[in-house]
C-alpha positions in Angstrom: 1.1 23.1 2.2 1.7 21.2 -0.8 5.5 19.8 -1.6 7.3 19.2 -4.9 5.4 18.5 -8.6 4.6 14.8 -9.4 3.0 13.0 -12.0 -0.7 11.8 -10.4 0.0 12.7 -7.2 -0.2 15.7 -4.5 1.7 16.0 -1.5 0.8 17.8 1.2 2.6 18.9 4.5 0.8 19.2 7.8 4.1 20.0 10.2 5.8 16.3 10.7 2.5 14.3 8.7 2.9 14.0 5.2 -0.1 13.3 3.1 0.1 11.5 -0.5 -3.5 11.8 -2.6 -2.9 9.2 -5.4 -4.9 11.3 -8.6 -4.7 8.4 -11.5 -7.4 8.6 -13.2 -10.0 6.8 -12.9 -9.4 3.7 -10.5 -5.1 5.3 -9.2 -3.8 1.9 -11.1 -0.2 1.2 -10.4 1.8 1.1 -13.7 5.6 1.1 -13.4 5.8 5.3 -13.6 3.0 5.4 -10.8 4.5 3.2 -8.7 8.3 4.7 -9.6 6.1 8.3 -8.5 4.9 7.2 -5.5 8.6 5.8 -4.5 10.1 9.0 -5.3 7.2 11.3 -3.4 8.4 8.8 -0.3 11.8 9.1 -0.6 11.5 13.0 -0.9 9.6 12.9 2.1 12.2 11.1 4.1 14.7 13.6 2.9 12.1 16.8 4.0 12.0 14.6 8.1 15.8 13.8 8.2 17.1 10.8 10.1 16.4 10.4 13.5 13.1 12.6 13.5 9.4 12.2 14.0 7.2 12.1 10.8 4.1 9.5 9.5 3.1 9.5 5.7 -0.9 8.7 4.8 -1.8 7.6 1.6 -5.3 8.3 0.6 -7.2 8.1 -2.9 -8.7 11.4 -4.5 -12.4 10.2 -3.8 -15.0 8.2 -1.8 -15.1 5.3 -4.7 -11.6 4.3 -4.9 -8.9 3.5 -3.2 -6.5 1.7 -5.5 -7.6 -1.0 -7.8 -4.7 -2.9 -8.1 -2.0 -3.3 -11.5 -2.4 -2.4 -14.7 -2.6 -5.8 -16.1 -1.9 -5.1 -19.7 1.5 -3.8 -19.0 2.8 -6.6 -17.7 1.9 -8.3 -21.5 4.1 -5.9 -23.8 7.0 -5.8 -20.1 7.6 -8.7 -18.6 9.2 -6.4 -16.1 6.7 -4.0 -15.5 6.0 -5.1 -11.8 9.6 -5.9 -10.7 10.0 -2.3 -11.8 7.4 -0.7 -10.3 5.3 -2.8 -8.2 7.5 -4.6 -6.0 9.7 -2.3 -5.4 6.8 0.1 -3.9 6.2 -2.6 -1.7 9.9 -3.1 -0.7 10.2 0.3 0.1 7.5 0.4 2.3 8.3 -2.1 4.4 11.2 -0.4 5.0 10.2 3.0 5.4 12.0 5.0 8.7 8.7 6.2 9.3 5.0 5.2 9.8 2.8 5.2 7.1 -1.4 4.7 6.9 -3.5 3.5 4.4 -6.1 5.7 4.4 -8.7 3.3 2.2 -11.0 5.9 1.0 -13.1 3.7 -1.5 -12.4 0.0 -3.2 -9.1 -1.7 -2.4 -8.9 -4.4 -5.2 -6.1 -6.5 -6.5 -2.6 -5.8 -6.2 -3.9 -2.8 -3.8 -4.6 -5.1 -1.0 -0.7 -5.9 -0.5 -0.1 -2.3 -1.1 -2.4 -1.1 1.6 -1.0 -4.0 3.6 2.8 -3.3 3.3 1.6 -0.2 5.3 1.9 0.1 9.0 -2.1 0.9 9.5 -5.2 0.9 7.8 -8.3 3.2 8.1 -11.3 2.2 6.1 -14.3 4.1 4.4 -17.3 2.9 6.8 -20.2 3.4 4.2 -18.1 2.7 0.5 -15.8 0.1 -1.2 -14.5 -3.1 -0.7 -11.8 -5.1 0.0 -10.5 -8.3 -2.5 -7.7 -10.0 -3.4 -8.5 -12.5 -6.5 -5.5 -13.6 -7.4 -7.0 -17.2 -7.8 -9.4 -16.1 -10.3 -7.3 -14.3 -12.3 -4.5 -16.7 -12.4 -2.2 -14.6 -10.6 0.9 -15.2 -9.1 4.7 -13.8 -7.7 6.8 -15.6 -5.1 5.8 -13.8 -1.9 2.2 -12.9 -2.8 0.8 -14.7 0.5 3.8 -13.3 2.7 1.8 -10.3 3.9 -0.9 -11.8 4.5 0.1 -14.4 6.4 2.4 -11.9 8.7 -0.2 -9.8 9.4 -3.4 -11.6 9.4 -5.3 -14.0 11.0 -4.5 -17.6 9.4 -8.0 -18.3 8.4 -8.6 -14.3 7.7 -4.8 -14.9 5.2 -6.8 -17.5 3.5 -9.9 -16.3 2.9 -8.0 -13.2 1.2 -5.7 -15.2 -1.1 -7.6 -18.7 -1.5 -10.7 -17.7 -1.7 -10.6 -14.1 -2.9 -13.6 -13.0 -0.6 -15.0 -9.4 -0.5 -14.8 -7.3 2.7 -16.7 -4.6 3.5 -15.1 -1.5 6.0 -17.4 -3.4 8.9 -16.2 -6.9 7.9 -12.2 -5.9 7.4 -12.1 -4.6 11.0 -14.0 -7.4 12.2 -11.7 -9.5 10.6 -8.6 -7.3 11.4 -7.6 -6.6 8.1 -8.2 -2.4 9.0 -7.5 -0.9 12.0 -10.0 1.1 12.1 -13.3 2.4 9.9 -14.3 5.7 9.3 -17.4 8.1 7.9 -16.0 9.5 4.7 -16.4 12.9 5.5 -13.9 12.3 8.5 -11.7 10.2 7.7 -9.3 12.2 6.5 -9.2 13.9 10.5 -9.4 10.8 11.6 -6.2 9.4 10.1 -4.2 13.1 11.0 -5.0 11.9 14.4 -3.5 8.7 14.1 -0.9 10.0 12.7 -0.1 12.4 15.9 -0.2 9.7 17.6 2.3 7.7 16.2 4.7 9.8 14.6 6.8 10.2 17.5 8.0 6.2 17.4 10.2 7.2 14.5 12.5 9.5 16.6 14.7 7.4 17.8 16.0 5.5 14.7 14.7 2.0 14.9 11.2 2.1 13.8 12.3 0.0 10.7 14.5 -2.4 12.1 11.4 -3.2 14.7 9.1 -3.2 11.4 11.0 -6.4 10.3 11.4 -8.0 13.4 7.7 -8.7 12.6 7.6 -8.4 8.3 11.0 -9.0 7.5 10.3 -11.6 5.7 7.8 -10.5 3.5 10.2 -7.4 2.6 13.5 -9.5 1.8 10.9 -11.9 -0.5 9.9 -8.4 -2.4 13.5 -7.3 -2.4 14.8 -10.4 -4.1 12.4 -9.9 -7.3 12.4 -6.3 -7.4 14.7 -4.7 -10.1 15.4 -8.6 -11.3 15.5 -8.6 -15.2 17.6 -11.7 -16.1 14.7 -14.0 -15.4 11.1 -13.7 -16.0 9.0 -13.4 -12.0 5.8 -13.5 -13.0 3.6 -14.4 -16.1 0.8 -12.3 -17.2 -2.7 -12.9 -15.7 -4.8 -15.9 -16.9 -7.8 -13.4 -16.9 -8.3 -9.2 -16.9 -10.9 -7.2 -14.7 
């Protein structure tokens, strides 16, 4: 059953599991509205569970090529704001989310996508299509926190190979590395992160699944809080180089 009307995005309900299909065409960029959309589909989600209750959100992309390919780097050059408007506030929110949530990385994960995929509790990856990459050293990229997710989550030589050396994964190489909990054919992964899901949706129940969350991420959220909504300074500069 599908809930509300938002711009790129459908949101279907499956009892307590929530299911966000990001539908920006042709890569699901994040602008500032996209990621403002996706906060609000979350938020109207948590209001649809209540407090206290058991519920897990996946967020999937409309095909078997892409995930999410990271920001829309031209914004950023005509608003200086754009990402502490949209980008780390998605990421804020995430991490603080009452409930769990999935990545459910149906094709490339590229870019600002990787801490977006990361800032979720799990990660389920196409097994046959799409890769994983972070490059913010080639594009000249930079915000304070950018390697706190990373290095919360991940292996310390895995954290550097993602954000020093901007290596490729594929779905077999990410759960090697532990970078995705699990990989999946295409044409089930969709089943396979609704069973996930059922699995896990109960921890939210009793009220504490995001005070536990940043027991172990904590920090990465508070350094995304502090330059989210910040316009009296500049956080970032635009990229050296566009892909």
């Amino acid at each position: 059953m599908a809930i509300g009307s938002y711009w790129n995005l459908r949101v279907d309900r499956y009892d307590r599991v929530f299911v966000i299909t990001m539908q920006k065409a042709p890569e699901n960029r994040l602008n500032v509205r996209f990621a403002q959309e996706i906060i609000r589909a979350l938020r109207d989600i948590e209001k649809e569970l209540g407090p206290d209750s058991e519920g897990c959100v996946i967020t999937r992309g409309n095909d078997d090529k892409f995930w999410c390919t990271g920001l829309e780097l031209d914004e950023s050059d005509s608003n200086p704001f754009a990402n502490s408007d949209g980008f780390y506030p998605l990421l804020a929110t995430l991490l603080d989310y009452p409930f769990p949530t999935i990545a459910l990385l149906t094709g490339h994960t590229f870019g600002g996508a990787c801490p977006f995929s990361l800032a979720h509790d799990y990660r389920i990856m196409n097994s046959r299509r799409g890769f994983f990459s972070m490059p913010p050293v080639n594009l000249g990229l930079h915000f304070p926190g950018i390697g706190a997710l990373p290095r919360l989550k991940l292996q310390p030589q895995i954290a550097r190979k993602m954000l020093l050396e901007a290596h490729r994964w594929t779905g077999k190489e990410a759960l090697q590395d532990g970078i995705v909990d699990e990989i999946a054919e295409p044409e089930v992964m969709l089943e396979r992160a609704m069973e996930r899901a059922r699995g896990v949706q109960g921890r939210s129940k009793m009220g504490v699944y995001a005070l536990l969350r940043g027991e172990l991420v904590g920090e990465a959220t508070e350094k995304l809080r502090s330059i989210s909504y910040v316009h009296g300074r500049v956080i970032s500069a635009p990229a050296k180089a566009k892909i």
